[in-house]
Structures are given as structure tokens and as C-alpha cells.
N, C-alpha and C positions, 0 to 999 in steps of 0.2 A: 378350667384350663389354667395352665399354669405357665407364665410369663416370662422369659428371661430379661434381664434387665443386664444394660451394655454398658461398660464402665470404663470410661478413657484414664488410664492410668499414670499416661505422661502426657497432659497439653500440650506440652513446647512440640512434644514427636508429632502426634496429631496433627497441627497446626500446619508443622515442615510439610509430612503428607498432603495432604490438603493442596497447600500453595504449589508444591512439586507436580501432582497429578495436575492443576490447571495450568500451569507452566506449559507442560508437555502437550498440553491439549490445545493451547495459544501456540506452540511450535507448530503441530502437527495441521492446525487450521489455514496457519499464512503460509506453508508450504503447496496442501492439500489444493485449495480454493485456485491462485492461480493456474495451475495444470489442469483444473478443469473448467476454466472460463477461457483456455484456449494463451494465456497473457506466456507462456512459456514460449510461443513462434514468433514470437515482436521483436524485428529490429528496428533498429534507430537511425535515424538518420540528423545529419547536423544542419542548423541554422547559423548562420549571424545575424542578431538583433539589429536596424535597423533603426533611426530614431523616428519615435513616437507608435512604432511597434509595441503590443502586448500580449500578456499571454493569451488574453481570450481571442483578441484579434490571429494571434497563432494560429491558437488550436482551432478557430473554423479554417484559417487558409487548409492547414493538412489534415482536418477530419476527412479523409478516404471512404471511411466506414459508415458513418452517417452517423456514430454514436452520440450521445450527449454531449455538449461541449464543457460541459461542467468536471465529466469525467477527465475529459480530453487533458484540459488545466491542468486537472487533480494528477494525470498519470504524468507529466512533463515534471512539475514540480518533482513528484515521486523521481523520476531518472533523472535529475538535474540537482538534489537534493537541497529543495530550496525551502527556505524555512517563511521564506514570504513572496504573493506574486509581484513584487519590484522588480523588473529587469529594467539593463541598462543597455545603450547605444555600444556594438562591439563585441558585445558579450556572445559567447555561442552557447547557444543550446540545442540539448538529445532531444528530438521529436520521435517518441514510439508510434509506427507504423505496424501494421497485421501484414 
């Protein structure tokens, strides 16, 4: 038998390709994934922080659902877009509800 052998003749093109098609496929995933774990029906509703309120202390007051509370953080931060859980006394924040 007789073998072809595959010969990338532009790297850099290759390369593009490559990072392009994973691109597309990191778009198509964090589209994809929330529409089907249902995250597309959540609205929000508003808090104001209270002092010595936090977010875990939050996120049990409004777990509805009975999900994780870890999650719960995670999706607040997410719709609040917070880059650390610090909140402050006054502050509002989006509480995702199903």
C-alpha cells in the first residue's frame, strides 16, 4: 500500500485555521450550553446589600431552586459582573431567578 503523506505548506494559514475553527466552536459552545440547561428563562430580580450581608449569605437567602450555592455565587457574580465576591453596604445587585 501506498501512503499519502500531508504537507502543510503555509504554517501561519494552518495555524489561523486551527485557532479560527476553535474560536467558532468556544462561540458556538457558550451560546449552545446555556439554552440548554434552561439559563435562557432567568430573570433577575434586584437586591440592595445590606451591611455584613454576602454573597453566599445571598445566594442561600434566594436559592428558590435548591441548586448549589456555589453555583448560585458563581451566576450573581456572572450578571453583576463582578470580578471579586467583595460587596459593599448600598450596593445593588441582579439576583438570577428560574
Amino acid at each position: 500500500m501506498h501512503s499519502k503523506k500531508i504537507v502543510i505548506l503555509n504554517p501561519a494559514r494552518f495555524i489561523l485555521f486551527v485557532v479560527t475553527c476553535l474560536c467558532v466552536l468556544s462561540l458556538m459552545t457558550s451560546i449552545v450550553l446555556p439554552l440548554a440547561s434552561g439559563q435562557s428563562k432567568t430573570s433577575l430580580i434586584r437586591v440592595e446589600i445590606r451591611s455584613g450581608d454576602t454573597l453566599w449569605s445571598i445566594a442561600q437567602t434566594y436559592n428558590e431552586t435548591g441548586k448549589d450555592v456555589r453555583r448560585l455565587v458563581h451566576e450573581i457574580m456572572q450578571a453583576n459582573q463582578l470580578d471579586s465576591p467583595i460587596i459593599h453596604a448600598g450596593q445593588t445587585l441582579k439576583i438570577p431567578q428560574m
